[in-house]
mmCIF file of the N, C-alpha and C atoms, coordinates in Angstrom:
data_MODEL
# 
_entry.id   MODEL 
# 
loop_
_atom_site.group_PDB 
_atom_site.id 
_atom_site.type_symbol 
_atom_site.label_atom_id 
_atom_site.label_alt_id 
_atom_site.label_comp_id 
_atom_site.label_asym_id 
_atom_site.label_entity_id 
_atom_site.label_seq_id 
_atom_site.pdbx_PDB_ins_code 
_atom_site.Cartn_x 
_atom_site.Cartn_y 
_atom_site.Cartn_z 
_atom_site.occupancy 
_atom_site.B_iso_or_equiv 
_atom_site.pdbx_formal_charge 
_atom_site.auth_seq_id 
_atom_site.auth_comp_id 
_atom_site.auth_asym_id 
_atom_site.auth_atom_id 
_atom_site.pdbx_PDB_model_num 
ATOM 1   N N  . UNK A 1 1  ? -11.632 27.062 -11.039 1.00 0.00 ? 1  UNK A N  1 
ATOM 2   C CA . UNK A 1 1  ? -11.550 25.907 -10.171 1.00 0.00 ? 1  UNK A CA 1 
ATOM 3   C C  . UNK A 1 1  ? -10.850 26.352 -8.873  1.00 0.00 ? 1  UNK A C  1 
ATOM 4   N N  . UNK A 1 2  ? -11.402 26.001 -7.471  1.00 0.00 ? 2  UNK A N  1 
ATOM 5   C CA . UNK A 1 2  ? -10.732 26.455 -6.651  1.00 0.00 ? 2  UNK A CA 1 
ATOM 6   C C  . UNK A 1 2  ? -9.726  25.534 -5.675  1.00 0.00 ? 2  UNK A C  1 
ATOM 7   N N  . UNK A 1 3  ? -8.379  26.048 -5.423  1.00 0.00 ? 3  UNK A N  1 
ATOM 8   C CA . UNK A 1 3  ? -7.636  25.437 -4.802  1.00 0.00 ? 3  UNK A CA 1 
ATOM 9   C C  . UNK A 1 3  ? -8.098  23.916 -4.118  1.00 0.00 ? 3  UNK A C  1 
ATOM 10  N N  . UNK A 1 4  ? -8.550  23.984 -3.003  1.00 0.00 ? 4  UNK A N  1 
ATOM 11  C CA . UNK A 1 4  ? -9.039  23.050 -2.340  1.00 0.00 ? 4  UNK A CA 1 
ATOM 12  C C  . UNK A 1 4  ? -10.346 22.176 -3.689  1.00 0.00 ? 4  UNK A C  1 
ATOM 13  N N  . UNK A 1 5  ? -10.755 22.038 -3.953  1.00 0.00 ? 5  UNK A N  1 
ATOM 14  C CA . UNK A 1 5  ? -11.298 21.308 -5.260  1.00 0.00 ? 5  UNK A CA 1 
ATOM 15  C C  . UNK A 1 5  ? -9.573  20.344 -5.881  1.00 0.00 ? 5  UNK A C  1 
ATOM 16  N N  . UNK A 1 6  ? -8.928  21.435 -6.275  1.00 0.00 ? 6  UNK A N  1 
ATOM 17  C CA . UNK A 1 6  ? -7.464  21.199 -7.202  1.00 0.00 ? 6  UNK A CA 1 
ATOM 18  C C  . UNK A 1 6  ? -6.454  19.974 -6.629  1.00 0.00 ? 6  UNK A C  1 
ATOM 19  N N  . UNK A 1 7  ? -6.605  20.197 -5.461  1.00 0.00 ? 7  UNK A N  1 
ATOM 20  C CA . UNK A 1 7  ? -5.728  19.578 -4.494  1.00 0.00 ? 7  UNK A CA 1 
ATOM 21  C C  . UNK A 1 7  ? -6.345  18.390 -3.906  1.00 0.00 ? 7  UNK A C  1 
ATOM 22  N N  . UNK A 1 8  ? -7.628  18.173 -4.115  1.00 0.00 ? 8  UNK A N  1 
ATOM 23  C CA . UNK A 1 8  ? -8.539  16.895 -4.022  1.00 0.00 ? 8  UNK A CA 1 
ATOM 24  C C  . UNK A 1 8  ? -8.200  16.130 -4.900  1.00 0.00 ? 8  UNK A C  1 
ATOM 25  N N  . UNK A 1 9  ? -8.514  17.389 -6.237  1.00 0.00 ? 9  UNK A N  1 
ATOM 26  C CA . UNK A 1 9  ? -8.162  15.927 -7.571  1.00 0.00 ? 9  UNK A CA 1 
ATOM 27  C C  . UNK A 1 9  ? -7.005  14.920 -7.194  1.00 0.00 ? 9  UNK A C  1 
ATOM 28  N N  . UNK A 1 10 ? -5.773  15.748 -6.637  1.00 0.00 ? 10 UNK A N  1 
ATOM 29  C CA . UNK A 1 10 ? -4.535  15.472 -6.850  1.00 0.00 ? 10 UNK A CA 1 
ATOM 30  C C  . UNK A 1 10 ? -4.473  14.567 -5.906  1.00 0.00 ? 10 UNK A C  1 
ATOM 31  N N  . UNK A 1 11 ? -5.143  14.253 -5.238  1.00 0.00 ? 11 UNK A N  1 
ATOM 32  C CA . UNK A 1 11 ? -5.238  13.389 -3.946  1.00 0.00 ? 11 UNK A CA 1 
ATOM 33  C C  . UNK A 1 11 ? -5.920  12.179 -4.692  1.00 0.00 ? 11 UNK A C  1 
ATOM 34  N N  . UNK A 1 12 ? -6.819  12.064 -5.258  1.00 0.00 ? 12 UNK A N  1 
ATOM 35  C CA . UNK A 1 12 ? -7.306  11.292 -5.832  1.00 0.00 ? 12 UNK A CA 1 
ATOM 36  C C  . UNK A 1 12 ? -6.835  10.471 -7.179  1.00 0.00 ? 12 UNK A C  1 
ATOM 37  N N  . UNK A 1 13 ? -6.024  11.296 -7.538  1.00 0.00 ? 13 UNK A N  1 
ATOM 38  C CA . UNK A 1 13 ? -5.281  10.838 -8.327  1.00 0.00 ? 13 UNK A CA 1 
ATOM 39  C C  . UNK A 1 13 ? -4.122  9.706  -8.336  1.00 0.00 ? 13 UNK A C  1 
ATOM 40  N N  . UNK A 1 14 ? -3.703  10.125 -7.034  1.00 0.00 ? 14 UNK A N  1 
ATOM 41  C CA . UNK A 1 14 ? -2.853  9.824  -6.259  1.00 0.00 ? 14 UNK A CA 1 
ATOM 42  C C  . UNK A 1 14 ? -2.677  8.223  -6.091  1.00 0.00 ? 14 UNK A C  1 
ATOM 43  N N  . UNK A 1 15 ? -3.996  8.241  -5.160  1.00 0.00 ? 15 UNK A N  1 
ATOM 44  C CA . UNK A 1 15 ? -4.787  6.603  -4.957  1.00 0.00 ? 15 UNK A CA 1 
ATOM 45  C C  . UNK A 1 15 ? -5.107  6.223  -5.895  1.00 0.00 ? 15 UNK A C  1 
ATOM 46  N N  . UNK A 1 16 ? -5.857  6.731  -7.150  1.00 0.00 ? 16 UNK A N  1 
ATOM 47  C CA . UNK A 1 16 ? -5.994  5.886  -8.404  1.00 0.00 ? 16 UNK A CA 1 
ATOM 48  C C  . UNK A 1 16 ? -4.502  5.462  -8.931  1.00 0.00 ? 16 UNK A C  1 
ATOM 49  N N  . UNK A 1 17 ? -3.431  6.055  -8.573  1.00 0.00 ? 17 UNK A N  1 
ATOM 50  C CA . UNK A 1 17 ? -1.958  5.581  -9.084  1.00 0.00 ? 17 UNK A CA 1 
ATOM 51  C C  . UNK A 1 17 ? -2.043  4.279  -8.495  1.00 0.00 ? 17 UNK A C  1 
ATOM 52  N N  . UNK A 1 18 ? -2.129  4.345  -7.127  1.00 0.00 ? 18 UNK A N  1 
ATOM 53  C CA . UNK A 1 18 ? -1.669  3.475  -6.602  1.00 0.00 ? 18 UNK A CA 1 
ATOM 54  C C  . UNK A 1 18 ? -2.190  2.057  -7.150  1.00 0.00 ? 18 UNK A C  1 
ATOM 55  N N  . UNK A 1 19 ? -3.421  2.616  -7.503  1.00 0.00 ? 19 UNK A N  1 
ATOM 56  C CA . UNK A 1 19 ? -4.143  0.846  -7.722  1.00 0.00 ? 19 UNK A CA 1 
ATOM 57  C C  . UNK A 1 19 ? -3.892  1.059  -8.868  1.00 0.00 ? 19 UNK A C  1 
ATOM 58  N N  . UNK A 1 20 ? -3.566  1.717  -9.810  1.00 0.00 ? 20 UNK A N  1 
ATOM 59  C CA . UNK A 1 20 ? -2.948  1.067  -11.511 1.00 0.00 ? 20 UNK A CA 1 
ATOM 60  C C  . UNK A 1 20 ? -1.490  0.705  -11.174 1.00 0.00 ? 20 UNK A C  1 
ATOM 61  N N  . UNK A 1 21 ? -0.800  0.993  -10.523 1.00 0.00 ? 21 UNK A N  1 
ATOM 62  C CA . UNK A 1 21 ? 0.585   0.467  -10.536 1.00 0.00 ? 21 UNK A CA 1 
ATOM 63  C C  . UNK A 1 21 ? 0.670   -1.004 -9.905  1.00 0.00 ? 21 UNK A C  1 
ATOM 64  N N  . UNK A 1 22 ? 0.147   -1.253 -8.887  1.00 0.00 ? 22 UNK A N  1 
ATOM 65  C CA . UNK A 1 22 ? -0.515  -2.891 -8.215  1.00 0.00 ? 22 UNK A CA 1 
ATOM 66  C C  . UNK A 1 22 ? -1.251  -3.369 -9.028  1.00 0.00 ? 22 UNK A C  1 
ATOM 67  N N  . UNK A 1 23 ? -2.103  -3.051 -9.707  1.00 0.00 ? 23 UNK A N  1 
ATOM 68  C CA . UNK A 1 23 ? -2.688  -3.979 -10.866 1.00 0.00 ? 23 UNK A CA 1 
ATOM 69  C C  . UNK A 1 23 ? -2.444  -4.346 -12.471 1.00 0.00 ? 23 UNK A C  1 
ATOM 70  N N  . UNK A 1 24 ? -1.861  -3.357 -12.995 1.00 0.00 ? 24 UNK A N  1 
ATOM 71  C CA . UNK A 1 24 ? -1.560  -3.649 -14.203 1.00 0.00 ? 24 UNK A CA 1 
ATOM 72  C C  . UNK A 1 24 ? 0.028   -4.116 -14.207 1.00 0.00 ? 24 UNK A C  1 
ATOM 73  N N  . UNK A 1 25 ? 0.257   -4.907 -15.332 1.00 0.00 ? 25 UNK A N  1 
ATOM 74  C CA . UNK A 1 25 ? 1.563   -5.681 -16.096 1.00 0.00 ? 25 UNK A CA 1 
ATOM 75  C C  . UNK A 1 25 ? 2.079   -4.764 -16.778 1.00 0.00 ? 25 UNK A C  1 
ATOM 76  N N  . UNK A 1 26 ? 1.801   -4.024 -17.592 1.00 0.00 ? 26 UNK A N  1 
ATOM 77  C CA . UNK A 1 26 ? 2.522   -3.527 -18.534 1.00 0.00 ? 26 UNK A CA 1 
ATOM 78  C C  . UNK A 1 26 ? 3.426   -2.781 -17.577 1.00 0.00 ? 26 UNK A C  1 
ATOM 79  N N  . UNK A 1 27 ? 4.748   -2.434 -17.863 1.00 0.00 ? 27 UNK A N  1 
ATOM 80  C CA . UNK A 1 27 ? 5.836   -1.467 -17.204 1.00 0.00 ? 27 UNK A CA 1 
ATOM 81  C C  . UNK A 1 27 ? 5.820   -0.621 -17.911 1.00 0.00 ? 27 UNK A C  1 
ATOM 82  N N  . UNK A 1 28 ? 5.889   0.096  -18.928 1.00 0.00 ? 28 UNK A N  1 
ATOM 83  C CA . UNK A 1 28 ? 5.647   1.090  -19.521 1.00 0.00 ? 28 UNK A CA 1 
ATOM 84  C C  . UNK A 1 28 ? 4.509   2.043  -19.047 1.00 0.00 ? 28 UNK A C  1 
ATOM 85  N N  . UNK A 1 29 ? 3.103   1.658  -18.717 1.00 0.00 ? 29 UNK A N  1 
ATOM 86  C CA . UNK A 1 29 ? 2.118   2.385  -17.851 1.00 0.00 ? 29 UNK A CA 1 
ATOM 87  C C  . UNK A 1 29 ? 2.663   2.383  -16.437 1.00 0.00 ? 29 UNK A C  1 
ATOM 88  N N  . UNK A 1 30 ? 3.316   1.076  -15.997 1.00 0.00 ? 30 UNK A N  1 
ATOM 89  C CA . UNK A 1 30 ? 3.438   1.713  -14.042 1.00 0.00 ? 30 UNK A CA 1 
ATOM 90  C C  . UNK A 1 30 ? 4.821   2.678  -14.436 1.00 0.00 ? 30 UNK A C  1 
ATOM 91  N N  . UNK A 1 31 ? 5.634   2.613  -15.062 1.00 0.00 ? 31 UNK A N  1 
ATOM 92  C CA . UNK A 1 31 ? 6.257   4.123  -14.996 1.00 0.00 ? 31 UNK A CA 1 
ATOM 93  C C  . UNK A 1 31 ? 6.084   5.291  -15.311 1.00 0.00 ? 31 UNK A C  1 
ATOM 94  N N  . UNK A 1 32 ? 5.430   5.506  -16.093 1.00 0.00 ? 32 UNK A N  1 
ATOM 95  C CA . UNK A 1 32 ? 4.094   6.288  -16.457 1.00 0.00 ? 32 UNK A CA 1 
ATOM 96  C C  . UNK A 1 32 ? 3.783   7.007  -15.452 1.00 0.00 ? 32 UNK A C  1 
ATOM 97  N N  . UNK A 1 33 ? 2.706   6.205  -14.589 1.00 0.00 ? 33 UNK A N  1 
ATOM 98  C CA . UNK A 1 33 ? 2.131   6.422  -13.968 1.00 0.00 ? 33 UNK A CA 1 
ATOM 99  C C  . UNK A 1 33 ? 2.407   6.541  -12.431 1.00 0.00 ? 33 UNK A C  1 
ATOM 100 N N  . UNK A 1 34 ? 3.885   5.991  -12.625 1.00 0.00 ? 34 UNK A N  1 
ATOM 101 C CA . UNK A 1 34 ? 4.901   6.094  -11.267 1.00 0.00 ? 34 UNK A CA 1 
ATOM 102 C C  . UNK A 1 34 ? 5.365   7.407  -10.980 1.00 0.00 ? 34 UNK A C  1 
ATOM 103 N N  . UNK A 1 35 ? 5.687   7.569  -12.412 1.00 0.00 ? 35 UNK A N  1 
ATOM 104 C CA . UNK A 1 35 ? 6.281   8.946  -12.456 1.00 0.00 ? 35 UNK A CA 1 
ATOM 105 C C  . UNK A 1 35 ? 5.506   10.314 -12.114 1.00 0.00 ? 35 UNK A C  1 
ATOM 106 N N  . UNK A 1 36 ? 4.545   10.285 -12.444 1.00 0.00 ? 36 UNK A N  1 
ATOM 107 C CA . UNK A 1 36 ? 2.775   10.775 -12.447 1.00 0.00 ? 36 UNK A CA 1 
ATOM 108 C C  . UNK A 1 36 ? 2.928   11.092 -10.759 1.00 0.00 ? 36 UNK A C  1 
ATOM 109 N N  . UNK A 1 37 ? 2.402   9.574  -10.224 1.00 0.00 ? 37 UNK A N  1 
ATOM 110 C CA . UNK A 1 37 ? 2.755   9.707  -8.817  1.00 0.00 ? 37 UNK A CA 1 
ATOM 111 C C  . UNK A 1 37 ? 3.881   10.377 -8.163  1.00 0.00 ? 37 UNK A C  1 
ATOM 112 N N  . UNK A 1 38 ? 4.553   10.014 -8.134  1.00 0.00 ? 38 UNK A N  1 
ATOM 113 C CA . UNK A 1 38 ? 5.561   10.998 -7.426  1.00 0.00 ? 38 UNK A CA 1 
ATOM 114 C C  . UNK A 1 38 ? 5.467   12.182 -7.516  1.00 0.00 ? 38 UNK A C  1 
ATOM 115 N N  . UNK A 1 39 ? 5.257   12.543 -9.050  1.00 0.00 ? 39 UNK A N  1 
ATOM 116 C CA . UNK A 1 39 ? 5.241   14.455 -9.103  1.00 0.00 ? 39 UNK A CA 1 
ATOM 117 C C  . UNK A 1 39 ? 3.802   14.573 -7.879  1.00 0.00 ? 39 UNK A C  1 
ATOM 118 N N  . UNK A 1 40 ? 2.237   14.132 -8.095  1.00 0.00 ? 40 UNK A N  1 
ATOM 119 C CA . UNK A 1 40 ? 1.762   14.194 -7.748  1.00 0.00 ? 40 UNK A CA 1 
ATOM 120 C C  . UNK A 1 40 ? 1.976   14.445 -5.369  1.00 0.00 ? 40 UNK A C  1 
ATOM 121 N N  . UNK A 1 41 ? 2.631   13.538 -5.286  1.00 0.00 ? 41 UNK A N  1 
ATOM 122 C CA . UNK A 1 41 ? 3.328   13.235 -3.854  1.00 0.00 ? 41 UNK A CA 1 
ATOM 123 C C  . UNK A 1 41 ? 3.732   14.783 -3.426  1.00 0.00 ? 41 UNK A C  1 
ATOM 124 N N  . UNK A 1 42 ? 4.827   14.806 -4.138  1.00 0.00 ? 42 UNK A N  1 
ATOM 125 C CA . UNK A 1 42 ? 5.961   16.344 -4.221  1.00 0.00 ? 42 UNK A CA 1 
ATOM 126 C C  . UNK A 1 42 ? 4.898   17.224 -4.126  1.00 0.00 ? 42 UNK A C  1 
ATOM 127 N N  . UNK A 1 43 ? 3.602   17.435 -5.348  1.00 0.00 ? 43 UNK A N  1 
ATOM 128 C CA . UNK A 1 43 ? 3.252   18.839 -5.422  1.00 0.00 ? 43 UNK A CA 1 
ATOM 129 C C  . UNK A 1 43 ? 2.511   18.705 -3.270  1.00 0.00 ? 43 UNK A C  1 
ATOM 130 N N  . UNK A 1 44 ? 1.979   17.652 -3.502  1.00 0.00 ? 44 UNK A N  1 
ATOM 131 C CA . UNK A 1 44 ? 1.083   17.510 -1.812  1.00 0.00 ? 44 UNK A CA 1 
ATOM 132 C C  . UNK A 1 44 ? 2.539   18.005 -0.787  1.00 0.00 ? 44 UNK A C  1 
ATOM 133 N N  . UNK A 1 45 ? 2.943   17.703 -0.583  1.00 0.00 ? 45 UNK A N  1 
ATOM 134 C CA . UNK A 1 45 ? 4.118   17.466 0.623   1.00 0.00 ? 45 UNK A CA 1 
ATOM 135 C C  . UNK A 1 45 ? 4.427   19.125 0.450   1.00 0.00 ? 45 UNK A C  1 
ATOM 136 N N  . UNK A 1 46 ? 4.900   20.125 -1.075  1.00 0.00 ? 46 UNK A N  1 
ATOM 137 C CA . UNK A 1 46 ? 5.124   21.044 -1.184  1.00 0.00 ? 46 UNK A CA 1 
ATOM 138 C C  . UNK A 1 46 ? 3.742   22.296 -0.658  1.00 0.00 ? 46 UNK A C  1 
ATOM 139 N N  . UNK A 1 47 ? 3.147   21.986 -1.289  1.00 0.00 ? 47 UNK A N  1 
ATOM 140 C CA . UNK A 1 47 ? 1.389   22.979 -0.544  1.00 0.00 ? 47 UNK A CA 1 
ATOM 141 C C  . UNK A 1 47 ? 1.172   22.402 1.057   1.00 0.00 ? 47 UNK A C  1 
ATOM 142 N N  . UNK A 1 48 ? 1.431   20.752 1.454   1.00 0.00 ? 48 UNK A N  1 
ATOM 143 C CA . UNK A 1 48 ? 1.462   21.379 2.739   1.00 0.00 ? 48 UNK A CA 1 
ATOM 144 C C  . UNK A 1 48 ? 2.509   21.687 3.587   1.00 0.00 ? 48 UNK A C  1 
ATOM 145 N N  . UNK A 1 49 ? 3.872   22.355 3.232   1.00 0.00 ? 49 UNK A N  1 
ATOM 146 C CA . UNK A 1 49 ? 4.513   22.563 3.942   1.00 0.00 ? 49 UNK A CA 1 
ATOM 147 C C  . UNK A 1 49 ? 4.603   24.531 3.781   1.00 0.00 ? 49 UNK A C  1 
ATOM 148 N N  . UNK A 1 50 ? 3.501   24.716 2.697   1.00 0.00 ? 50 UNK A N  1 
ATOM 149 C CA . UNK A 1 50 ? 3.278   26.072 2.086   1.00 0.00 ? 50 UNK A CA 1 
ATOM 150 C C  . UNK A 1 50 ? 1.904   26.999 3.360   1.00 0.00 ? 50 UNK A C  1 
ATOM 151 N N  . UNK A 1 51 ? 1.407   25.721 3.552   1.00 0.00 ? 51 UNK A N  1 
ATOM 152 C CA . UNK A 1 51 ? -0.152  26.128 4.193   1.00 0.00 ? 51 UNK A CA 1 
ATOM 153 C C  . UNK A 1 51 ? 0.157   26.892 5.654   1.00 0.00 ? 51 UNK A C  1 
ATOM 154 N N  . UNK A 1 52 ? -0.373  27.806 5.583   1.00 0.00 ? 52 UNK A N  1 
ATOM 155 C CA . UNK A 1 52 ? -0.457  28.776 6.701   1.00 0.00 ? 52 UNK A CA 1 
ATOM 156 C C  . UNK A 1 52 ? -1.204  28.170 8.045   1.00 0.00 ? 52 UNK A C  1 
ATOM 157 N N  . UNK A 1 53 ? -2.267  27.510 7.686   1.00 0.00 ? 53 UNK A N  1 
ATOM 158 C CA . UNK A 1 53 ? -3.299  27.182 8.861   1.00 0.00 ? 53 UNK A CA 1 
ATOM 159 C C  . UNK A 1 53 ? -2.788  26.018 9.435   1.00 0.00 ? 53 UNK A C  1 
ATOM 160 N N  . UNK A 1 54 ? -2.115  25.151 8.904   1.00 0.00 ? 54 UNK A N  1 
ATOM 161 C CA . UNK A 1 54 ? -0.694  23.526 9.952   1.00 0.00 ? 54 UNK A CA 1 
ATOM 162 C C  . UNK A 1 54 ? 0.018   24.190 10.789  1.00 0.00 ? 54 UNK A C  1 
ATOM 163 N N  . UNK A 1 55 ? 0.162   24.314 12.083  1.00 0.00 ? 55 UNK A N  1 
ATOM 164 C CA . UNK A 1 55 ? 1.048   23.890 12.695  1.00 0.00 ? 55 UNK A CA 1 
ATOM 165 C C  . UNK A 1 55 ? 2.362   23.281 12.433  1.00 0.00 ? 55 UNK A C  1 
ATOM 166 N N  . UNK A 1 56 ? 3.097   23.803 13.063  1.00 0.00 ? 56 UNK A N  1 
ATOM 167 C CA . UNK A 1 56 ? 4.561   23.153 13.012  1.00 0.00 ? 56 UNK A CA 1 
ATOM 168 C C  . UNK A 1 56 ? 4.639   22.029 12.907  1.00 0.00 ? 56 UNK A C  1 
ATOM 169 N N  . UNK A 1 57 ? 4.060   21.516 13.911  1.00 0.00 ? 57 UNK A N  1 
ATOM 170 C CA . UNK A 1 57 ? 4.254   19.701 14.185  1.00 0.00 ? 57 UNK A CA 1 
ATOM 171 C C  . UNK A 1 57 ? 3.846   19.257 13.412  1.00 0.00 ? 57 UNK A C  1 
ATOM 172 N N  . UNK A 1 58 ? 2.494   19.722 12.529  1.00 0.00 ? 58 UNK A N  1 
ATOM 173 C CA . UNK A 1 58 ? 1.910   18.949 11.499  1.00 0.00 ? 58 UNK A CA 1 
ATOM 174 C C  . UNK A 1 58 ? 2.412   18.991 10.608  1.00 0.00 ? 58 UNK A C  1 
ATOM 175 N N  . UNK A 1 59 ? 3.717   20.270 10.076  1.00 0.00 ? 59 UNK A N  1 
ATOM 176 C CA . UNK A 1 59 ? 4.422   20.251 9.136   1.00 0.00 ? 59 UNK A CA 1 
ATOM 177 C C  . UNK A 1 59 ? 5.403   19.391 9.257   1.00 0.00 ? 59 UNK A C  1 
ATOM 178 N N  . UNK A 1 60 ? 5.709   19.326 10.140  1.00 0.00 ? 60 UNK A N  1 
ATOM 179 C CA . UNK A 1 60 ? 7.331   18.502 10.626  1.00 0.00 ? 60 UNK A CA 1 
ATOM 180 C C  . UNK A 1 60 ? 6.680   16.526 10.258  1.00 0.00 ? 60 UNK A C  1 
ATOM 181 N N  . UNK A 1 61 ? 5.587   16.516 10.299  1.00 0.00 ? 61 UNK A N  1 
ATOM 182 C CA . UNK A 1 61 ? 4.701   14.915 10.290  1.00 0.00 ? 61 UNK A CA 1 
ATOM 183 C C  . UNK A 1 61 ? 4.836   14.879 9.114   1.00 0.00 ? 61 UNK A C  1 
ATOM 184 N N  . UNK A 1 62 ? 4.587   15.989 8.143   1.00 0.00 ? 62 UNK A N  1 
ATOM 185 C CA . UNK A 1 62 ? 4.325   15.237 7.025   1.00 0.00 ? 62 UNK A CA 1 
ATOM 186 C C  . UNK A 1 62 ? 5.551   15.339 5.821   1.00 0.00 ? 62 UNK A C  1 
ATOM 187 N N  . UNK A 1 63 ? 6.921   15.381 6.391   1.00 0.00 ? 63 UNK A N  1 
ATOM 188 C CA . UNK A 1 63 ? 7.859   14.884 5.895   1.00 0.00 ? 63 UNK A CA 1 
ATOM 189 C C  . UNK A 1 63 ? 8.054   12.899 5.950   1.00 0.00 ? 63 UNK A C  1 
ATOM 190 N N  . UNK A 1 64 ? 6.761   12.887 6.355   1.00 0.00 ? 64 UNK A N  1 
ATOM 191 C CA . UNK A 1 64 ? 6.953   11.054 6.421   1.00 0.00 ? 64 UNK A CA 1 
ATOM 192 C C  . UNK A 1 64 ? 6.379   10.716 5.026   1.00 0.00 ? 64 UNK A C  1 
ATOM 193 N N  . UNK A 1 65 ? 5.926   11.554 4.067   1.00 0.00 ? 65 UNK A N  1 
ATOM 194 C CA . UNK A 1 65 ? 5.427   11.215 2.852   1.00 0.00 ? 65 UNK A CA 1 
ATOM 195 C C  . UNK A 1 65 ? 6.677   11.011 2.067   1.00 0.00 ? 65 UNK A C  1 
ATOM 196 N N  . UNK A 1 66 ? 8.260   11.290 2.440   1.00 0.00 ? 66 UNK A N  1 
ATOM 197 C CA . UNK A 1 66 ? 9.234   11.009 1.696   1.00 0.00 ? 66 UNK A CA 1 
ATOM 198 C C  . UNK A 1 66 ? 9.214   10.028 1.774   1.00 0.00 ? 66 UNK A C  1 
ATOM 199 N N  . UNK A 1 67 ? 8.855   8.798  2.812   1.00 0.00 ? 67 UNK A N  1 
ATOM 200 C CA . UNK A 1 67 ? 9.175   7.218  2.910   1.00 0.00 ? 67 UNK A CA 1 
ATOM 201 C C  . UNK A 1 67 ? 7.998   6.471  1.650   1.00 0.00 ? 67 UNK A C  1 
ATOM 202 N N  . UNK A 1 68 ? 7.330   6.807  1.569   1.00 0.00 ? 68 UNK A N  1 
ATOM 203 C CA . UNK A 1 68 ? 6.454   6.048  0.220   1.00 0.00 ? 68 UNK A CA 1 
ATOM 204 C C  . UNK A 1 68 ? 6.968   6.655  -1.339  1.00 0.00 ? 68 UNK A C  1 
ATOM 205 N N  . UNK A 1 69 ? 7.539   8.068  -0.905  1.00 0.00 ? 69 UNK A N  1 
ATOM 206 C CA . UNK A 1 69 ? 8.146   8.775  -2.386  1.00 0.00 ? 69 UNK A CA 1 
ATOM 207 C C  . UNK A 1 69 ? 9.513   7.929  -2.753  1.00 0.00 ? 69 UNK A C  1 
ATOM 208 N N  . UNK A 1 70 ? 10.261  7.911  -1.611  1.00 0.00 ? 70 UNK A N  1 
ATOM 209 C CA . UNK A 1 70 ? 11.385  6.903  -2.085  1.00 0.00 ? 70 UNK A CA 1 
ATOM 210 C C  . UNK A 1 70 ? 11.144  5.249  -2.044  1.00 0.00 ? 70 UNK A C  1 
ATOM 211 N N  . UNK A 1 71 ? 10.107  5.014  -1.061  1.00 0.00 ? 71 UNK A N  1 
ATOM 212 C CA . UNK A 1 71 ? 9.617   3.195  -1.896  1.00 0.00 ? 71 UNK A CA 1 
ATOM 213 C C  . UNK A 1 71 ? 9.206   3.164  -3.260  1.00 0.00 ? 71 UNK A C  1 
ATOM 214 N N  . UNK A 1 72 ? 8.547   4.086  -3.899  1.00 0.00 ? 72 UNK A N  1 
ATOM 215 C CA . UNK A 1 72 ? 7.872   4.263  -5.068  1.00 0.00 ? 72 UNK A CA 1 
ATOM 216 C C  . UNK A 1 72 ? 9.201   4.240  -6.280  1.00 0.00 ? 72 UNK A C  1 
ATOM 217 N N  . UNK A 1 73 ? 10.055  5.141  -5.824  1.00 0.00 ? 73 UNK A N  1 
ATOM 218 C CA . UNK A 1 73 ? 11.375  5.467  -6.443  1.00 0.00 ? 73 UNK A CA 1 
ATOM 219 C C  . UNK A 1 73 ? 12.317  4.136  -6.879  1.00 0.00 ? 73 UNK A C  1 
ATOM 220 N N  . UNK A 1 74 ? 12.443  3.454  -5.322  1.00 0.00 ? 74 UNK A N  1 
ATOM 221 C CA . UNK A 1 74 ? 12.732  2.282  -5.445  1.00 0.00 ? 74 UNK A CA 1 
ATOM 222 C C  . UNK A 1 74 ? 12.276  1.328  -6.514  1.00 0.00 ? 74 UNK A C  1 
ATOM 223 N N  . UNK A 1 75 ? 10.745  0.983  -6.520  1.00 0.00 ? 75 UNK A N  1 
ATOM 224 C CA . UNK A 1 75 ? 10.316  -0.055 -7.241  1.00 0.00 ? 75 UNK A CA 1 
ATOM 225 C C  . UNK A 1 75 ? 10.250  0.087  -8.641  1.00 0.00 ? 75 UNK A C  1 
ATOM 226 N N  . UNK A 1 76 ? 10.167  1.574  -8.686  1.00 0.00 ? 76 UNK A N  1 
ATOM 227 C CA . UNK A 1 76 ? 10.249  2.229  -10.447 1.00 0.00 ? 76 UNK A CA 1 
ATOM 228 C C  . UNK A 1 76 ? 11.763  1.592  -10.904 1.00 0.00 ? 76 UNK A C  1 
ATOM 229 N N  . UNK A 1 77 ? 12.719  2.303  -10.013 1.00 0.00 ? 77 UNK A N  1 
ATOM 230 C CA . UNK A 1 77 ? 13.983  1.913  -9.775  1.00 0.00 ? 77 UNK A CA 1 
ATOM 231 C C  . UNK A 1 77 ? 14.143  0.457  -10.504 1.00 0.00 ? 77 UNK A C  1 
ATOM 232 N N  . UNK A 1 78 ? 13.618  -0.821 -9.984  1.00 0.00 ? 78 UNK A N  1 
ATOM 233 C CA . UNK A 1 78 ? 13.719  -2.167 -10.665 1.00 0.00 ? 78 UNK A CA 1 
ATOM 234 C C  . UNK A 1 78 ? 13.116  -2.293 -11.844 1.00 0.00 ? 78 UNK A C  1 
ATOM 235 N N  . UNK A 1 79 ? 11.878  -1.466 -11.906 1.00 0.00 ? 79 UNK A N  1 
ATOM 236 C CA . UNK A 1 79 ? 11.589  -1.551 -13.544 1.00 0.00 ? 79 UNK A CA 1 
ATOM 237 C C  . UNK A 1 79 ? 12.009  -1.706 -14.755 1.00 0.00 ? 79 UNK A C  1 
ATOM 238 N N  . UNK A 1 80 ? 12.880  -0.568 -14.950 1.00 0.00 ? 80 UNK A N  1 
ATOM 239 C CA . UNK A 1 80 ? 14.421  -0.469 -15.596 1.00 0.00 ? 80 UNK A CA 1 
ATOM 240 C C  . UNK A 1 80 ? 14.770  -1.152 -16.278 1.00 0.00 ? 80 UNK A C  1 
# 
């Protein structure tokens, strides 16, 4: 399987979090699947701050993916 394929899934995955955590009741699956997310977030934010072919600036932009990693954190946070 090659990288770029790998890193799609994970993207996709990503957004499928999003809409099981907004749609389903059970709390046991949105932390689950919260948790899921976030690792998922981290591994993205980590490969692109790894990637050779970004630019600085584009690296320095996409430290804004911490603001949805810690809303996410947050709302898991009330789950509890």
């Amino acid at each position: 399987m090659s990288d770029s394929f790998k890193y799609n899934l994970i993207g996709l995955f990503v957004v499928g979090s999003m809409v099981v955590i907004y749609t389903v009741d059970n709390r046991t699956i949105k932390l689950i699947v919260g948790i899921s997310m976030i690792i998922g977030l981290i591994i993205s934010l980590i490969q692109t701050q790894r990637s050779i072919e970004l630019s600085d600036s584009q690296k320095r932009l996409s430290w804004i993916i911490l603001v949805p990693i810690l809303s996410l954190i947050g709302y898991l946070y009330t789950l509890i």
